[in-house]
C-alpha positions in Angstrom: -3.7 23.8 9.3 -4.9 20.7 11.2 -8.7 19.2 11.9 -9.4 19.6 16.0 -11.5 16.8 15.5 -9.6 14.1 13.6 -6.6 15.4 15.5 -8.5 14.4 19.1 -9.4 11.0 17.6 -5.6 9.8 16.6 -4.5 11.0 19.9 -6.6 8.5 21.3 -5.9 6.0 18.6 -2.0 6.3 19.6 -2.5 6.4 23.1 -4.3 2.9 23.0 -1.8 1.7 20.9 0.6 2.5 23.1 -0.7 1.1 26.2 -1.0 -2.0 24.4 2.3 -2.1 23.0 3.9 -1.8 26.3 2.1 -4.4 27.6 3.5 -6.5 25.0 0.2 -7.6 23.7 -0.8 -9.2 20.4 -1.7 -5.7 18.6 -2.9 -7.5 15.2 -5.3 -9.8 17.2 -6.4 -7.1 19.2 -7.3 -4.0 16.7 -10.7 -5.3 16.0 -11.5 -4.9 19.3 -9.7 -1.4 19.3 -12.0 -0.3 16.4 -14.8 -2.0 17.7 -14.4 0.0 21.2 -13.9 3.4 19.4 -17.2 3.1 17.1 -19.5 2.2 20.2 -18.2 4.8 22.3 -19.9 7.6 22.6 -18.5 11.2 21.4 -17.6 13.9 24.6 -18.5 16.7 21.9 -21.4 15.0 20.0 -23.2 13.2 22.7 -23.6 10.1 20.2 -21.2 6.9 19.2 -19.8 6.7 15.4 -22.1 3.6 15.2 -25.6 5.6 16.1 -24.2 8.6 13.9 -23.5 6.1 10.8 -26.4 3.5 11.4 -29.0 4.8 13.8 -28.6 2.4 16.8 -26.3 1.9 19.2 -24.1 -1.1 19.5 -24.6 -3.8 22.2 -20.7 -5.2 22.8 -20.4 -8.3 25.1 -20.0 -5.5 28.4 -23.6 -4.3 27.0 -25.0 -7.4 27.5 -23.5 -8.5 30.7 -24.5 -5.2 32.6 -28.0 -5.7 30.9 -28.6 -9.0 32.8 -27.1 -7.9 36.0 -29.4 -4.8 36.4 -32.7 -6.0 34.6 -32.1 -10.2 34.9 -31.4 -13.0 32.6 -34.5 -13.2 29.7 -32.2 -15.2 27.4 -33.3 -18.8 29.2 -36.9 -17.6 28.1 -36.6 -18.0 24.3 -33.3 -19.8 23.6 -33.4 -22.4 26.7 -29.6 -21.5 27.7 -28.0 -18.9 30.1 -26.6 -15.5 29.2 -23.0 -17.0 29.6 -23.3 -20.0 27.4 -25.3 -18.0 24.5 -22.2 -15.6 24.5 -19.8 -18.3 24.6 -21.5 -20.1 21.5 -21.4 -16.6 19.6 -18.1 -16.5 20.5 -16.8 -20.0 19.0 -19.5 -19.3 16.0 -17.6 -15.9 15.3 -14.1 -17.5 15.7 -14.8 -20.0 13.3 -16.2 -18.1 10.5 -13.0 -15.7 10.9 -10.5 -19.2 10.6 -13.1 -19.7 7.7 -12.5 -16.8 5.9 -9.1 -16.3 6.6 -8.3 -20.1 5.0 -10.3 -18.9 2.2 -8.5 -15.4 1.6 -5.3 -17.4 1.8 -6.1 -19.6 -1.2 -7.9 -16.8 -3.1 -4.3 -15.3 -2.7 -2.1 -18.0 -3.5 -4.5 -18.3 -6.8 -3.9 -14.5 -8.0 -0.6 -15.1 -7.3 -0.3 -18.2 -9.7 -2.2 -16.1 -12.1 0.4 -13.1 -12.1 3.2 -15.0 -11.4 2.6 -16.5 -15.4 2.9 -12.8 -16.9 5.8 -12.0 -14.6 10.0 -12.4 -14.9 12.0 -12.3 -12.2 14.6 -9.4 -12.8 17.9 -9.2 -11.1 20.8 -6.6 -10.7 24.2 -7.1 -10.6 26.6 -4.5 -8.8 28.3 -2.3 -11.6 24.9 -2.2 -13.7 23.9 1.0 -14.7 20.6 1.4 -14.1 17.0 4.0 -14.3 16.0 5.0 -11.3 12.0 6.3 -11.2 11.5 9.5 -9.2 8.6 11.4 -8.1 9.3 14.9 -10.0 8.7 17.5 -7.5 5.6 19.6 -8.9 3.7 16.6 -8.7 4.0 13.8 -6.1 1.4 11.6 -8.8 3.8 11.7 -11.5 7.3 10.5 -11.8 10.1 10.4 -14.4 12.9 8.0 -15.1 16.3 9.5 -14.2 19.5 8.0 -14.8 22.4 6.6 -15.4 22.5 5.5 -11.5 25.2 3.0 -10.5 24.3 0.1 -8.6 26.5 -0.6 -5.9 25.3 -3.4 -4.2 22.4 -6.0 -3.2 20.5 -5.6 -0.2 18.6 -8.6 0.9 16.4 -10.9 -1.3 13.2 -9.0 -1.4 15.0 -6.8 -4.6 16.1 -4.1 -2.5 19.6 -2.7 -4.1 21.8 0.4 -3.1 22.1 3.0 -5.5 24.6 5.6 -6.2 22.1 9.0 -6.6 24.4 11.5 -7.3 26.8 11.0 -4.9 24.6 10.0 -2.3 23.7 6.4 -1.7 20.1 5.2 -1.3 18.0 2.0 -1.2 15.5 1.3 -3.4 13.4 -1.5 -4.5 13.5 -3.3 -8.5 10.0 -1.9 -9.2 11.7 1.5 -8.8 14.9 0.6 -11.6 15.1 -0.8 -14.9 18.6 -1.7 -16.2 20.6 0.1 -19.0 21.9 -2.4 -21.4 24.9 -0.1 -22.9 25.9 -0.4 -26.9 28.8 -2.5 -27.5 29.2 -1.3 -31.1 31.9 1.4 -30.8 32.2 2.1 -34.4 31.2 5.3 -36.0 27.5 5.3 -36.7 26.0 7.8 -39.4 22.8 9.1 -39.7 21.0 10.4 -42.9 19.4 13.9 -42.4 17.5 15.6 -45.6 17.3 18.9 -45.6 14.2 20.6 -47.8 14.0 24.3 -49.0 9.7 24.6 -49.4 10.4 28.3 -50.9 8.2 28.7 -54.5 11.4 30.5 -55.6 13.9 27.5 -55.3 15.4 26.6 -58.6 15.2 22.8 -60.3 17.9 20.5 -58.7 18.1 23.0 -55.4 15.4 21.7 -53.6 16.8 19.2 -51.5 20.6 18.9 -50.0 21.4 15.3 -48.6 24.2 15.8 -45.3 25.5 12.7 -43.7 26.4 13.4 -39.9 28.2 11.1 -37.3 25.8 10.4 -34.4 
């Protein structure tokens, strides 16, 4: 079962995408705008925009204000002694510099918690041959997941710590937060483990209540 609704709205979604992606356009630098166009428009269904629906008003984009001064005039050179065109154009430069602002900032705030985690962290390599845990999602629950293993590693990838894995006879690539490497005992000598066997019955005679066996493990 599928929402109408939310179905009707990725269409749209993917068909703007699409036109934009043929036309070989910068999609990052343009899906502001994209959400920006699909929150003032106004709902076939509802009769209202996302933005009046969420905050009461409608929103006045940069077409808003153009058509505004072409039907009723230009007020702006009343109260802020410029034209239309220049006051948008100053937004404009004000906006774009508060984004190169904040994206200079957000780079720095990240190369900061990288420094921070990158003190607690170790860099951890395979080698093809290891044996290795592999971490699966079990299949009653797609939150929880179990280590499973012993899966061969067969070869590198790239240098992001992607590495092809031998998963039951099938072969897939997964990344080093995913495996843990098996470090195998070299000690092939018998090893013996103590096990103590006790008898809690009240009828158990003195010197018969515990039997000492010594198994190989």
């Amino acid at each position: 079962m599928s929402h109408g609704p939310v179905e009707r709205v990725n269409l749209s979604i993917e068909n703007i995408l699409r036109k934009l992606i043929s036309e070989n356009r910068e999609l990052d630098r343009m899906l502001p705008f994209i959400a920006f166009a699909l929150r003032e428009a106004r709902h076939s269904t509802t009769g209202y925009s996302p933005a009046e629906l969420v905050f009461g008003h409608q929103f006045r984009g940069l077409l808003h204000v153009v058509r505004e001064t072409w039907i009723h005039g230009d007020s702006i050179p009343k109260y802020k002694k410029l034209s239309t065109a220049r006051y948008i154009q100053q937004l404009k430069e004000r906006i774009d510099n508060a984004l190169q602002a904040a994206h200079m900032n957000t780079d720095r705030a990240h190369q900061r918690m990288k420094a921070e985690y990158d003190k607690r962290s170790t860099v951890r390599e395979l080698q093809p041959g290891d044996l290795a845990l592999l971490l699966l999602p079990t299949s009653g629950n797609k939150l929880l997941a179990t280590w499973s293993g012993l899966h061969k590693v067969m070869r590198q990838c790239d240098q992001n710590g992607n590495y092809e894995i031998l998963v039951d006879r099938r072969k897939g690539i997964y990344h080093i937060n995913s495996l843990r490497k098996y470090y195998a005992d070299d000690d092939d000598r018998d090893r013996l483990g103590l096990m103590i066997v006790a008898d809690d019955s009240d009828d158990t005679t003195p010197g018969d209540e515990r039997e000492t066996v010594i198994l190989p493990v």
